[in-house]
N, C-alpha and C positions, 0 to 999 in steps of 0.2 A: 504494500500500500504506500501512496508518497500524496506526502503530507505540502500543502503550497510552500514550496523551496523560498518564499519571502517571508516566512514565521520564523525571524532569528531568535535567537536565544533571548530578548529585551522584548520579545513581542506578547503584548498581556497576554492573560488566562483566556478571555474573553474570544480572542483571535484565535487562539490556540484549538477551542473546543469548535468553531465556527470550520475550522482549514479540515481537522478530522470529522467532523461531522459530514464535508462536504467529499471530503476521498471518499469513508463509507458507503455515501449514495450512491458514487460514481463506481466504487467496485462490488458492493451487496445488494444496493437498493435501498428499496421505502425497510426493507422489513430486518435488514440487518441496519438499520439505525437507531440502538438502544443509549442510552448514556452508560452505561458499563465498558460495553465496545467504543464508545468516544475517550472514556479515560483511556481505556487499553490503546488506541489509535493515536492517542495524545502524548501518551508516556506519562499521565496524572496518578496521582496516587486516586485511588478509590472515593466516588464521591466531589470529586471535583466538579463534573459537570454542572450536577444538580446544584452545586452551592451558586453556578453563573447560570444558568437554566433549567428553573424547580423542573418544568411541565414539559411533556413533548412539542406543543406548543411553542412554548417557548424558545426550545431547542432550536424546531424547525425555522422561528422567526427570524431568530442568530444567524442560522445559516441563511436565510433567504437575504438577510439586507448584507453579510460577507459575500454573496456568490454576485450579489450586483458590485460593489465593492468593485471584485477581482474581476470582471466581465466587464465592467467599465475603462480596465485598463486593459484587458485585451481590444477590445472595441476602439480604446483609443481618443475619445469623441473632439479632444482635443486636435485632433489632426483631421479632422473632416474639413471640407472647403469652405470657406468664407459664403456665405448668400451672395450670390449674383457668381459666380465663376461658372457658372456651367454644368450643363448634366456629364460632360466627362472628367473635370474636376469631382464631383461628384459619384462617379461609377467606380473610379481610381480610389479613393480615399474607402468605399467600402467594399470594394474588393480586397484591398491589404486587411481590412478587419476579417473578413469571411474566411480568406485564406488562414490569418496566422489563428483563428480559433480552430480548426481542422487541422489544421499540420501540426501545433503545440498544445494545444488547450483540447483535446478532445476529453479527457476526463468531467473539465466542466461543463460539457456542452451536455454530458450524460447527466451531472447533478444535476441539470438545470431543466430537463425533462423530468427527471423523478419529483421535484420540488412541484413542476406544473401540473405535475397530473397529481399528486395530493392535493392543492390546491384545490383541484374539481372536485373535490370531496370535502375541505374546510371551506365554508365560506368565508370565515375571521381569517385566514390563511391567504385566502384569494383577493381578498383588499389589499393585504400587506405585500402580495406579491406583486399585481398591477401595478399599487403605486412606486415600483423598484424602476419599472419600465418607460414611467411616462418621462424620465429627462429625453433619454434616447428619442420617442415617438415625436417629442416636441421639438426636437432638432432638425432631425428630420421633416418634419411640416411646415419649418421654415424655410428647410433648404429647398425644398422641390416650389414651393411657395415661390422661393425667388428664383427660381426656373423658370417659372412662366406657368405652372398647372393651377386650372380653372377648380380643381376640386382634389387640394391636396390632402384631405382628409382619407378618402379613397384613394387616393394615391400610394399614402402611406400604408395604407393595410394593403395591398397588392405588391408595395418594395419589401416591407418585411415579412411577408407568407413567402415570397421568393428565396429570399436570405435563410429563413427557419427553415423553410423545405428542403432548402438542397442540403444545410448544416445537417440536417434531424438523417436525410436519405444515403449520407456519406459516413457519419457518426455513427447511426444505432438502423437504419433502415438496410433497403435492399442494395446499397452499395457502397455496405459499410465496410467492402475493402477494397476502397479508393480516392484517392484525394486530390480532385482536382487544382491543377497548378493555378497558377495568378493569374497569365494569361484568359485560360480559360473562363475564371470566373469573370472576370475582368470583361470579357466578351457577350458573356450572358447579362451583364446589368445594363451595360451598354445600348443591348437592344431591350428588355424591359423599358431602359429611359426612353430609349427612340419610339418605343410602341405609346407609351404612355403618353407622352410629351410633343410627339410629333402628332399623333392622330389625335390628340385634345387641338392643336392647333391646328388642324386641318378642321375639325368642328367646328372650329371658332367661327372658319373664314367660309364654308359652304352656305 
């Protein structure tokens, strides 16, 4: 099991139970995630978790706002294009995110499915989790916004069902041993924007 290699020796208890909670997911699942097995994952003496997370809840909560955390810095958000640069400024900056979560980060990409699909079953869970999500959505709605799309709200949910899908199809689906290079992905958003972006503006003008 490997523990997020940025949990140094100074890094609180809180982090600590959050980093192993989220391997667990990623190598047992929903059902091998007990707090017993988070101190054993953690290297805590017994009882540790519960003393930073009584409830499973709770637990899950830990881990839900660390996996946005450390998925924010995969993602990178800081490196996305400026509004107004263009839909390939734009395809470039999240093509390098898609890629380096499949090529480095696939373990999180699996806790990060186990978290959503308990989720569908807590609802107090499913708040907490949403709201992890909306910086990301809302960045994105500005950038495609300054693109030029008539209806970036649906926009967004079609750029990021694209992005999940291929992560989720390459990660844990049917072609989950393959991992398409930068290029590639790079190509596919490309025309997603061109489809998106260009046939809204063809709309415009008919």
């Amino acid at each position: 099991m490997s523990v997020d290699s940025s949990s140094t020796p100074g890094t609180s208890r809180a982090v600590l139970v959050a980093d192993a909670a989220l391997a667990l997911l990623a190598e047992r699942g929903m059902r091998g995630l007990t707090h017993r097995a988070v101190d054993e994952a953690a290297g805590l003496p017994p009882g540790s978790t519960s003393n930073v997370a009584r409830t499973r809840q709770a637990l899950l909560e830990l881990a839900v706002r660390r996996h946005a955390e450390r998925e924010a810095r995969v993602l990178a958000l800081e490196e996305l294009p400026a509004p107004g640069d263009g839909p390939d400024a734009l395809a470039e900056g999240l093509a390098l995110a898609v890629h380096r979560s499949l090529s480095r980060h696939r373990d999180l990409l699996i806790a990060r499915y186990e978290l959503a699909l308990e989720a569908t079953r807590r609802p107090e869970l499913r708040a907490f989790y949403d709201r992890t999500g909306a910086v990301f959505q809302e960045q994105l709605t500005a950038l495609l916004t300054a693109a030029g799309s008539p209806d970036p709200a649906r926009h967004v949910l079609s750029l990021v069902a694209w992005a999940d899908g291929l992560m989720f199809s390459c990660a844990a689906g049917s072609f989950g041993n393959r991992t398409p290079g930068l290029e590639e992905i790079r190509a596919g958003l490309r025309e997603l924007l061109a489809g998106l972006l260009g046939g809204a503006d063809r709309a415009g003008r008919s």
